[in-house]
C-alpha positions in Angstrom: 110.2 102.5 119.9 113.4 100.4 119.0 114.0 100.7 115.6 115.3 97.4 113.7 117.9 96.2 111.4 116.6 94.8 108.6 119.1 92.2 106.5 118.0 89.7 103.4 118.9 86.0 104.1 117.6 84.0 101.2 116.9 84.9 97.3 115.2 82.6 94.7 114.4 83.8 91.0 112.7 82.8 88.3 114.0 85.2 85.3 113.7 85.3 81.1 118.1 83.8 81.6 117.5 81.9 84.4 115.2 79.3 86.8 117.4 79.5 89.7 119.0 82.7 91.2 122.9 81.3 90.4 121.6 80.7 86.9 120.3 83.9 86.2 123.4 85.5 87.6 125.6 83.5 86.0 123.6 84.7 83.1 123.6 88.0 83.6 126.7 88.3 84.5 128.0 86.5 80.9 126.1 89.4 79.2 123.2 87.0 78.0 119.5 88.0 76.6 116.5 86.2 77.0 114.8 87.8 74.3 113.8 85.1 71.5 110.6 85.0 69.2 107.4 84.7 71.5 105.9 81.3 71.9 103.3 81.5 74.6 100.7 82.5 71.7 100.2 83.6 67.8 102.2 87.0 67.8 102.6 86.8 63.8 99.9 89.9 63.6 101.7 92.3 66.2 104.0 94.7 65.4 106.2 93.0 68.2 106.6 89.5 67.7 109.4 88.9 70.4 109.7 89.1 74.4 111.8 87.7 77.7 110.2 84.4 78.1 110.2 82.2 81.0 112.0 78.9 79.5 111.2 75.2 80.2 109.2 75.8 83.4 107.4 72.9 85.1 104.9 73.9 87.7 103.7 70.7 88.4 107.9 70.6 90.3 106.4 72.8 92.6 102.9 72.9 93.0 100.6 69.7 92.9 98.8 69.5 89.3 95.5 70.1 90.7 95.8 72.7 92.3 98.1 74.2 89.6 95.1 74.0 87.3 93.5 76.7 89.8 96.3 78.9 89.4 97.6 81.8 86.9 101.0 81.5 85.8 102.0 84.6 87.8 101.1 82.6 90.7 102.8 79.4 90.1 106.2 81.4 89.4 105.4 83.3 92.9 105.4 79.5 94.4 108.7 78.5 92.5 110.8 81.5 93.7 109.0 81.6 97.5 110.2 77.9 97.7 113.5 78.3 96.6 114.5 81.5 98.4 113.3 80.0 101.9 115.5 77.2 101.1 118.2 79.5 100.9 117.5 80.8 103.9 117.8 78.0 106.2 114.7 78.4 107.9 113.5 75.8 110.2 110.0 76.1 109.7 108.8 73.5 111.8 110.9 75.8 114.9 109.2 78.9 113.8 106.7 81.0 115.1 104.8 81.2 111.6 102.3 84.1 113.4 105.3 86.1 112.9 106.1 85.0 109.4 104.7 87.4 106.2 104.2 87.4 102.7 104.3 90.9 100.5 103.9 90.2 97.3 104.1 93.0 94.2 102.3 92.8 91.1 101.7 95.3 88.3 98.9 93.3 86.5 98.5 89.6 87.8 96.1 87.0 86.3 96.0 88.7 82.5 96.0 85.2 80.8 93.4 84.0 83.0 91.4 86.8 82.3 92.2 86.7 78.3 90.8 83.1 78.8 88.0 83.1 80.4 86.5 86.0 78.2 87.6 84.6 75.2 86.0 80.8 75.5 83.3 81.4 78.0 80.2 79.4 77.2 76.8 79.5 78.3 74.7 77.7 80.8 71.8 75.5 79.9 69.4 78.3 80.8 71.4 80.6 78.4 73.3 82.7 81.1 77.7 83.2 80.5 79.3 80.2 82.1 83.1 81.3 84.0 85.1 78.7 85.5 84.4 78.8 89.8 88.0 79.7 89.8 88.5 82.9 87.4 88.5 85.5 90.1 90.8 84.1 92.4 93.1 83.2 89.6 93.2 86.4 88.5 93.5 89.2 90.8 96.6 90.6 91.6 96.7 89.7 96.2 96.1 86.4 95.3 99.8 85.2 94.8 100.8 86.0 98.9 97.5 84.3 99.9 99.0 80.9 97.6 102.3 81.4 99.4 100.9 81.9 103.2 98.6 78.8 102.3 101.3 76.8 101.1 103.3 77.5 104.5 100.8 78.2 107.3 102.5 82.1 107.6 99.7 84.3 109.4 101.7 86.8 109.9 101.3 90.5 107.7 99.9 89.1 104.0 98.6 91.6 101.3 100.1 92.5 97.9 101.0 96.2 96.7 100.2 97.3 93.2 101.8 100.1 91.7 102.7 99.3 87.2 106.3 98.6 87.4 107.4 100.0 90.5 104.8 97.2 92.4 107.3 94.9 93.7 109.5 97.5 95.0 106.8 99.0 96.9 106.7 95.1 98.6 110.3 95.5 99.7 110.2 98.9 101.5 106.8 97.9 103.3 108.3 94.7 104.3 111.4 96.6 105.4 109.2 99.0 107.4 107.4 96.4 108.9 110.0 94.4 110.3 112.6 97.7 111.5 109.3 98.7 113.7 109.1 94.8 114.5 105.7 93.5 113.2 107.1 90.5 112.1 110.6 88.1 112.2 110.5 87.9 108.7 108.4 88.7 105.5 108.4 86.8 102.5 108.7 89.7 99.6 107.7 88.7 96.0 107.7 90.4 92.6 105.8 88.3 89.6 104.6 88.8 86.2 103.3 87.0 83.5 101.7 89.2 80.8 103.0 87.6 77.7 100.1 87.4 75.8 97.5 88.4 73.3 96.1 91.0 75.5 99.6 92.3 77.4 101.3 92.1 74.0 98.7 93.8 71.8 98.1 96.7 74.5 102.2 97.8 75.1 101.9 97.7 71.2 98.9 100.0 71.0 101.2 102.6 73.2 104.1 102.1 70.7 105.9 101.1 73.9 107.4 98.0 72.8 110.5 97.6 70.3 109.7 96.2 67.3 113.5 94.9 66.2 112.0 91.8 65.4 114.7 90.8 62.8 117.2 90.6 66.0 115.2 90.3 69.2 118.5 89.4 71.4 119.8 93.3 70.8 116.3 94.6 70.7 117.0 95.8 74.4 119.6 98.5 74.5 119.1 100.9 77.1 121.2 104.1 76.7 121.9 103.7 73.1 120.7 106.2 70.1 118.7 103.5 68.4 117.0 102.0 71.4 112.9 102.2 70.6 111.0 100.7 73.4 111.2 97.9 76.0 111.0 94.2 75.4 108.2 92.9 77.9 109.8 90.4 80.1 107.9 87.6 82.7 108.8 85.8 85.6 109.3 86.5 89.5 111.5 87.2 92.1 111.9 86.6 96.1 114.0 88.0 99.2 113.7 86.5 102.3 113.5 90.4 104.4 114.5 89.1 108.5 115.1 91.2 111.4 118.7 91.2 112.7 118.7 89.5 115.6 116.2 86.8 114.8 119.0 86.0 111.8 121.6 86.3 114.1 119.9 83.8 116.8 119.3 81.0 114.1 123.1 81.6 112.4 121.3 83.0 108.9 123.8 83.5 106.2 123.3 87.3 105.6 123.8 89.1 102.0 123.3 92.4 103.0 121.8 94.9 104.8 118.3 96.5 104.2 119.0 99.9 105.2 116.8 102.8 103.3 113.5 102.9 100.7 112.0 106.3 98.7 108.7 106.8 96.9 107.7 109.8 95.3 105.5 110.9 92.4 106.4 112.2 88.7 102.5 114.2 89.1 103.2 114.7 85.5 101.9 112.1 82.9 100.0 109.3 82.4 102.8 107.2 81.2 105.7 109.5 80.1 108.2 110.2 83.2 109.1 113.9 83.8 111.7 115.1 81.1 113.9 116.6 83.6 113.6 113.5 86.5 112.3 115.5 89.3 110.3 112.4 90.6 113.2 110.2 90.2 115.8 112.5 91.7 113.2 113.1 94.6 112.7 109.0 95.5 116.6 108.7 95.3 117.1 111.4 97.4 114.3 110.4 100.0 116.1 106.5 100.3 119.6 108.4 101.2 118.0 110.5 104.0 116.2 107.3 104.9 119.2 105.1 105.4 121.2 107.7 106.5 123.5 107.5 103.7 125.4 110.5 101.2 125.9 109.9 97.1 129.2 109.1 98.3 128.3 106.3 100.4 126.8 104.4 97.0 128.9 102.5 94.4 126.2 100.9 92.2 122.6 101.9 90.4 120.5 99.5 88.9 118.5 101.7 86.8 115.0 101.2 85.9 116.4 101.8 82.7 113.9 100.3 80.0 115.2 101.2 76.6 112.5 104.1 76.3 113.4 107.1 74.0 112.6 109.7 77.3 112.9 107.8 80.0 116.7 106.6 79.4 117.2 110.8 79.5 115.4 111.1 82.2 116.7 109.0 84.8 120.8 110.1 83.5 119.6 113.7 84.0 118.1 112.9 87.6 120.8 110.8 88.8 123.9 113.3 87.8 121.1 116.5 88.9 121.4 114.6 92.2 124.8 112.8 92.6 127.2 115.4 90.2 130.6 114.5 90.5 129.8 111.4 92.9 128.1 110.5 89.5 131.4 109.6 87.6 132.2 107.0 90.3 129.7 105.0 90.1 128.7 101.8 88.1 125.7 102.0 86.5 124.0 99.2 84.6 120.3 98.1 83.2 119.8 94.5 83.6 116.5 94.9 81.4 119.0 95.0 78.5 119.1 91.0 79.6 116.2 89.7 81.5 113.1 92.3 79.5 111.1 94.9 81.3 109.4 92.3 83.8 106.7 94.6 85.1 105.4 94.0 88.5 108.2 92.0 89.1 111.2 94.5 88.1 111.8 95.7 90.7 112.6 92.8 93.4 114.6 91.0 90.1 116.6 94.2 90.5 116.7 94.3 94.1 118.5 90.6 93.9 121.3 91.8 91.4 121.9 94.8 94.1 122.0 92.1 96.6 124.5 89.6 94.7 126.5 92.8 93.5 127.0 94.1 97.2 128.1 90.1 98.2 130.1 89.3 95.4 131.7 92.8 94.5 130.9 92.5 91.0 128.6 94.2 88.5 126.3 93.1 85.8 126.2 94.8 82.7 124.4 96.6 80.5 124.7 94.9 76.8 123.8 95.7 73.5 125.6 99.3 73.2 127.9 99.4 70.1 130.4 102.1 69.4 128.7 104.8 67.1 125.3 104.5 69.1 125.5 107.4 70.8 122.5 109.5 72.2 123.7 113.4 72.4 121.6 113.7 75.5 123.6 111.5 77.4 126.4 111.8 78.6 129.3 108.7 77.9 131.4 109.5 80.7 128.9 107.9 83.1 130.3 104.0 83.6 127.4 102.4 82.0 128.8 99.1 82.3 128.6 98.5 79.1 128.8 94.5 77.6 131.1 93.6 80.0 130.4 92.9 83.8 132.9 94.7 86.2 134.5 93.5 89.9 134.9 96.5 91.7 134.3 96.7 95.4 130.4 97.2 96.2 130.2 98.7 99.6 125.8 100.3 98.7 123.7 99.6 96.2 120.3 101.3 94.6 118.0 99.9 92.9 115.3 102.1 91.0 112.1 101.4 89.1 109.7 103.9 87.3 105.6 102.8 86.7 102.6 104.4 84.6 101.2 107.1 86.5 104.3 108.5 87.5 105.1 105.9 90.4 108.5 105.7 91.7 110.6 103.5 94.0 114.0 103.3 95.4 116.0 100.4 97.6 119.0 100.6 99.2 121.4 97.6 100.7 124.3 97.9 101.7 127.2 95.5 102.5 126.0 93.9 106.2 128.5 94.7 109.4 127.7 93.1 112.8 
């Protein structure tokens, strides 16, 4: 069997510092947070009264507002980011053979709000029995977001949604990357969305002491590889590549980013939440994505780093990178866009796939912000370019892109700079 090059022609995002892909890079790569006091609900009784929120979104600009009233918020920023990134692409969809057209989507959690809702304010039936809206199920459950976006288009081609905590969306990309190298489809629509901003999402990170609680100075709550960092800032919002094999690009003149060219999943099989102290399930999945694309440490020039602002996993993922890279190590630009953007879940890790995307096609890196001089952790080592405050051009020739979930779940994409 011919096996297929796989290249990413069109991106949309819908991000805590940004509605549109070239405002959340232009965002991230000015060093700006979108952590600000919550405002989605009452927070006042949590210990964490801040997150990443979506800002001065409109669904009714992309879905019609009756059937937006059927939908969680998860799936309308699903929508939003699916429309923009075909747009990007250039796809003539009235030329194309839509049986050959996906949708992959990734979430973590999906329709929390809907759920919070319905159990909160359901009434009762004239004979006495719970009354639930007709639509709370599919409004909640986690697939439903792909079926919205195959609806919305007519695509009949490969439509499911992966679900695995944080590392979900990730998960999307490297099954719609296997699918179209072994050529099930032209092209797969590959979303990551979240929206878990809420009583319920809020209150149970907080239960887990997961969450920072610098609610005095939410913008710097994020600071991943700093000695004060104390938990992740919960993030929302949704991201979308536009996965296309080669030479279906090629025959309709795509613009081409980059090159799809290796994915790795492993397990920690060590704790609930926590991941391994010493990174053997992250130096594994990072390891398995090289062999997969065919690619040495030296080959890579970038690492978007899960990187969540976690006491342990910070550690962890440093010790598993250098355990695996060594000297390569001190090459390489490092940087945690959570430290902007929020831990968005589900949706982490095709947000982070996009910045590896736009860093290997604009040769610049994104930083990590928030680290002042005196923060130091003695567990990690400073002589690793963390990109610290201040984004960096350098020359981008591979990136990786890593994210860690509960239950020891981990994914790793690779792109690479695209060469005919």
């Amino acid at each position: 069997m011919e096996i297929k090059r796989v290249v990413v022609t069109g991106v949309g995002a819908l991000t805590p510092v940004g509605n549109t892909v070239p405002e959340t890079w232009a965002n991230l790569l000015a060093g700006k947070s979108g952590a600000a006091p919550i405002t989605k609900f009452d927070a006042s009784e949590f210990k964490t009264t801040f997150a990443c929120e979506v800002k001065n979104f409109n669904p009714f600009d992309f879905v019609d507002k009756k059937e937006a009233r059927k939908m969680d918020p998860y799936v309308q920023y699903s929508l939003a980011v699916a429309k923009e990134a075909l747009e990007d692409s250039g796809m003539d969809l009235e030329t194309e053979d839509k049986n050959r057209i996906g949708v992959i989507t990734g979430v973590g959690i999906g329709g929390i709000q809907t759920f919070e809702t319905e159990i909160r304010y359901r009434g009762c039936n004239p004979e006495g029995a719970p009354r639930y809206s007709p639509f709370f199920i599919p409004k909640m459950i986690s697939d439903i977001a792909a079926g919205q976006i195959s609806i919305a288009y007519g695509f009949h081609g490969p439509n499911y949604n992966t679900t695995a905590a944080c590392a979900s969306s990730s998960n999307a990309i490297i099954d719609a990357f296997n699918l179209l190298r072994l050529g099930k489809a032209n092209a797969i629509v590959t979303v990551g969305a979240e929206a878990a901003i809420c009583d319920a999402g809020v209150g149970g990170f907080n239960s887990m002491h997961a969450l920072s609680t610098r609610n005095d100075d939410p913008e710097h709550a994020s600071r991943p590889f700093s000695a004060s960092r104390d938990g992740f800032v919960m993030g929302e919002g949704a991201g979308c590549l536009i996965l296309e094999e080669l030479e279906h690009a090629k025959a309709r003149g795509a613009k081409i980013y980059c090159e799809v060219v290796g994915g790795g999943l492993s397990a920690d099989a060590h704790h609930l939440t926590a991941s391994h102290p010493e990174g053997l399930g992250a130096r594994l999945v990072m390891e398995m994505a090289l062999d997969d694309a065919g690619l040495t440490t030296k080959d890579i020039d970038y690492i978007n780093v899960h990187g969540t602002s976690t006491p342990v996993g910070d550690i962890s993922e440093v010790k598993a990178i250098q355990q695996l890279f060594g000297d390569d190590a001190y090459r390489l630009n490092i940087s945690s866009t959570k430290s902007m953007t929020g831990h968005l879940l589900g949706a982490a890790g095709v947000i982070e796939a996009i910045v590896c995307v736009l860093s290997v096609f604009n040769d610049v890196v994104p930083p990590t912000i928030n680290h002042e001089e005196g923060d130091e952790d003695p567990e990690i080592d400073y002589k690793l370019n963390f990109t610290f405050n201040k984004a960096q051009k350098r020359t981008v020739r591979a990136a990786l892109s890593n994210t860690f979930g509960f239950g020891g779940h981990n994914a790793c994409c690779i792109v690479k700079k695209y060469e005919d």
